[in-house]
N, C-alpha and C positions, 0 to 999 in steps of 0.2 A: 199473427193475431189469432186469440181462439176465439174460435164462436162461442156464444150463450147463448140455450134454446132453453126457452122457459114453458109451459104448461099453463095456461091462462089459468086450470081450477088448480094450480100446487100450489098447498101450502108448506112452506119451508118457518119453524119456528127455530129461531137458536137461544140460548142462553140470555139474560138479559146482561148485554156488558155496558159502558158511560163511556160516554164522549161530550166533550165541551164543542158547541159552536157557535159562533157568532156571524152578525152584520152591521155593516157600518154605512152611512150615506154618507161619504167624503167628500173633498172641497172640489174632486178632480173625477168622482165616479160612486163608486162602490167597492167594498172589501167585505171579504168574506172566507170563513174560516171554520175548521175544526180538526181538532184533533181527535183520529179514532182508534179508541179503546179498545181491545177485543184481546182472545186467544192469540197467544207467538204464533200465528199460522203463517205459510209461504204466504205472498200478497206480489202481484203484479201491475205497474204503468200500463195502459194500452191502450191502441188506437179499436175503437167499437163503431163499426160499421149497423147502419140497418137491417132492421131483421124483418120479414112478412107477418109474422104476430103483430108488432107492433104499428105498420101500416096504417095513416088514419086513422090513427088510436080515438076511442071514443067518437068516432065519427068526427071529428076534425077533419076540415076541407083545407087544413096546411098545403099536403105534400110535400113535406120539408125532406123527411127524408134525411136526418143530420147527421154526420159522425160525429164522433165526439171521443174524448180522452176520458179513460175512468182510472181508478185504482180495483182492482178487481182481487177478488178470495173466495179457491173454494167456486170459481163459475159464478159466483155475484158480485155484481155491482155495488160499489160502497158509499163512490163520491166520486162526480166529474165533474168537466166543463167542454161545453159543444163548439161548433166552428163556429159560431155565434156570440160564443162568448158566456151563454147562460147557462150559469153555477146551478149546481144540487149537492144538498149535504143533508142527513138526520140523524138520530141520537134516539135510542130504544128507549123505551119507557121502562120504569121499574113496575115489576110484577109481582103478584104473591107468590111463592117458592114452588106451588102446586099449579101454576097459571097453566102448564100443558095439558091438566086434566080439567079442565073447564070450557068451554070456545069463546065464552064470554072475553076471557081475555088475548081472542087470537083474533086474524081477520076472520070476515065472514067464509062461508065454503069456498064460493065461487070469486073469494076476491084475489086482492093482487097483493105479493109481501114486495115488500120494500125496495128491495132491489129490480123489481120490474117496474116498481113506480119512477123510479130513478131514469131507469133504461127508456122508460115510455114518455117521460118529461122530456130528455134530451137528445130522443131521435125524432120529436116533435115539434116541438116549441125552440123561437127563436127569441121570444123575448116574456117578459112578465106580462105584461098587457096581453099578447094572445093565451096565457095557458087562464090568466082570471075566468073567464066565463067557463070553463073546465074542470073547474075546480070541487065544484060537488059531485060533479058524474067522478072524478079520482079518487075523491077521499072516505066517500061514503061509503065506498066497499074495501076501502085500505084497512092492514090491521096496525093497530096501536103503536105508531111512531112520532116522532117528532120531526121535521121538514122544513128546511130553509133553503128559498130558492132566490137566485138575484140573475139582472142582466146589468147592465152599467147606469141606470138611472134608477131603481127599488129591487127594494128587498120586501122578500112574504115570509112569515112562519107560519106552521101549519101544525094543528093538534089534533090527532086523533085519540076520540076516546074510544074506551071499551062499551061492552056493548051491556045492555040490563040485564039479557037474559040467554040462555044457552042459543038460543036458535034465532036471534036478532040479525035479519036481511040485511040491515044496512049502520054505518059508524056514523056516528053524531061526529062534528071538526067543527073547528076556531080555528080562523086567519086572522092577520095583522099586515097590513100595508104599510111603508113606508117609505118614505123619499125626500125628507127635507132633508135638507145638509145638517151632520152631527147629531140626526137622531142612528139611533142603535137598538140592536135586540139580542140579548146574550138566550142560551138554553142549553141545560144539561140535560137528564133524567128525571127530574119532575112535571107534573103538569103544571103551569101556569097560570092559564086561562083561568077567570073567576067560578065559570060552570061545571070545571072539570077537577078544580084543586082538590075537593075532597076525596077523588080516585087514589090521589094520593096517600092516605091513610088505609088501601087497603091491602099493602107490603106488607111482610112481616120482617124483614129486613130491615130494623131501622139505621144501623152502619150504613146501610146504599146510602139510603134516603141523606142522612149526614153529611155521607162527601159528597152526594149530589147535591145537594145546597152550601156547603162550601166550597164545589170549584164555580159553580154559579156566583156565589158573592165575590170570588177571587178573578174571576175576568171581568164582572164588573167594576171591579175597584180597577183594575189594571185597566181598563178603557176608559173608564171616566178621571182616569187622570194621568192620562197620557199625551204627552204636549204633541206630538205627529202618531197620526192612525192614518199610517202607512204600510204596508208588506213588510218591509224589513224590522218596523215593532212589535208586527202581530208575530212575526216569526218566537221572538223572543219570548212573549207569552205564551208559547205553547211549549217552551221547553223550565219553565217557572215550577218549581218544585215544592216550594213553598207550603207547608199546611201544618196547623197546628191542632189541626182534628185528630184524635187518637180514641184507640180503643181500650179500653179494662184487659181486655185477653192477651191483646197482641199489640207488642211494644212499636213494630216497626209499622203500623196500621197508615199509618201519614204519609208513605210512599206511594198509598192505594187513596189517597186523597187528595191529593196535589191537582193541578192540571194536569203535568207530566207524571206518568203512573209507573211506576217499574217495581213493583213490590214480585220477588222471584219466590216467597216463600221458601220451602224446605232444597229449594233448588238454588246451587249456586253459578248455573249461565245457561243460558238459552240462545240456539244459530235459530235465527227464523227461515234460514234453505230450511233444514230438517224441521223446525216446528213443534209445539206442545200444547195440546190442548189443557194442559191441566193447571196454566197460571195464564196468566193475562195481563194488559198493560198497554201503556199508549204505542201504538204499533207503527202508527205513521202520523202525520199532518199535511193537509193541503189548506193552499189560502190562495185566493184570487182577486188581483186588484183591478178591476176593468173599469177602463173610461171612457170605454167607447170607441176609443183607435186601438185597434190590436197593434198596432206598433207600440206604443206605450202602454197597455195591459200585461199583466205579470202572472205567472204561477208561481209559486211558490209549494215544493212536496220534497218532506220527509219522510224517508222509511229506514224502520230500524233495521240494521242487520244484525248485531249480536250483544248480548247483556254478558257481560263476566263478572263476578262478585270475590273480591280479595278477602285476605283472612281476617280484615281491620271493618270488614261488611261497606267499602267503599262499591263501587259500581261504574267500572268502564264502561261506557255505553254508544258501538260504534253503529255508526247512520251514513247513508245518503243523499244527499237534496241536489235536486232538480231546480231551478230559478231560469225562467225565460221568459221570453217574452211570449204573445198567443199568436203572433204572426212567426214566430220562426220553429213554434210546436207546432203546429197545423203546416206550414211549405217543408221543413223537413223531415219531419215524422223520424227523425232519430234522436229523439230524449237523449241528453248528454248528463249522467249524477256526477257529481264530485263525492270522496269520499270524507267523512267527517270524525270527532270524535269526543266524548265529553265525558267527564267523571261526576258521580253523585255523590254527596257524602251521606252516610247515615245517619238514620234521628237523633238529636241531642235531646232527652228530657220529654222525648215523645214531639219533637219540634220539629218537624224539616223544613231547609234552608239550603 
């Protein structure tokens, strides 16, 4: 296991990359999911022990003290699930191209980026009810994410906005609760919230914006008409390639718009051992179904290993998943992948399918 030592005042900005994820309140728990977008970078399964930074974070009188499983890159935290069972996942906001030269659009100085928020939910917090009254000491100094957190009875989504002004102490957030059976909350790369939508309009990127709200429309149709929203369907929507969003420029634009993103550009394969920062793409998937008994609670994680592109621009695209239950990932602490394997075909007509 590596350690992750973080710097309460570091701020780490990367790129803005998209991820699709969702929550579900099912007939038997909670489901929860996303697929994350980012740079072909190496990405590691692992067991995350507590760390003395994190300690009664916020002054919380827990002492939980939790481990917990992440998917980790690069020494951050991306998305896990604790001995508890409560899920973390979030999705970068879209920014204006020059966002790094502004602070407006980063955390505050002294805040916390992302992946420490992640780390500090789940060595803390056992369920949703305790991390609620916490919720503004976390987010008001978090910078500009998006955050979906569940334990096996609700799910929360969390928006942080940007800030007015260069030198703004603290982030304005929107949450959303929920827990009745068959309600749902999908989220890509846009703001949602009604107070924050207009942040929206200050990208100059309007392709993000596009496929963020076409894989946003595309997991909502795929859940709201899906007869079992269970683990093994939500699997299936995260590898749905489907998009008829294209761009004027660039013919193959719709691979970069789908839920499953594997658009390699000028490059024809990528080993994520070795890695590239210079194209991007759905990299892995995690989905958690908990009901409450870790015997019948399920993880579900995909991670890509290698993209190869034929001379017909089809796309071998081999992966690993992981599928177990939370009581035999937490007593054996030996993850067992299978190996997998799956072909894309290329756009037809600027169509993918």
């Amino acid at each position: 296991m590596k350690k992750i030592i973080f710097i309460i005042t570091f701020f780490f900005v990367k790129l803005s990359f998209a991820c699709t994820g969702f929550g579900i309140i099912t007939n038997s728990g909670t489901l929860i999911g996303k697929n994350r977008d980012f740079a072909y970078n190496p990405q590691q399964f692992e067991l995350m022990r507590p760390i003395q930074q994190f300690h009664n974070w916020y002054d919380n009188n827990y002492n939980h003290n939790n481990i917990f499983y992440a998917l980790t890159s690069r020494n951050e935290v991306t998305m896990g699930v604790n001995e508890h069972g409560l899920t973390v996942i979030e999705e970068d906001s879209i920014r204006p191209l020059d966002f790094k030269k502004d602070r407006m659009f980063l955390q505050p100085e002294n805040g916390t980026a992302e992946s420490m928020v992640i780390y500090g939910i789940l060595q803390n917090f056992n369920t949703v009810d305790e991390l609620i009254p916490f919720i503004p000491k976390i987010f008001s100094v978090a910078g500009p994410h998006f955050y979906q957190i569940s334990d096996a009875k609700k799910v929360i989504t969390v928006e942080v906005a940007f800030g007015k002004t260069n030198s703004d102490p603290k982030r304005k957030f929107s949450y959303k609760i929920i827990s009745t059976k068959n309600d749902y909350i999908t989220h890509t790369n846009t703001y949602l919230s009604p107070e924050f939508i207009a942040l929206n309009d200050l990208t100059t990127k309007v392709d993000s914006v596009n496929g963020a709200n076409n894989r946003l429309q595309r997991i909502n149709d795929l859940i709201s008409h899906a007869r079992n929203k269970d683990i093994n369907t939500a699997a299936q929507w995260f590898i749905d390639t489907y998009s008829n969003v294209s761009s004027n420029t660039d013919p193959d634009y719709c691979q970069n718009t789908s839920i499953f993103r594997s658009r390699l550009g000028k490059f024809t394969s990528v080993d994520m051992n070795i890695g590239n920062d210079k194209i991007y793409g759905t990299v892995s998937t995690m989905i958690v179904s908990n009901t409450g008994n870790f015997k019948t609670s399920y993880i579900y994680l995909k991670m890509i290993e290698s993209i190869t592109t034929d001379k017909d621009n089809k796309q071998t695209i081999k992966y690993k998943v992981l599928y177990t239950s939370l009581a035999k990932l937490f007593k054996d602490q030996k993850p067992t992948f299978v190996e997998h394997e799956m072909v894309r075909n290329p756009p037809v007509n600027r169509v993918c399918s």
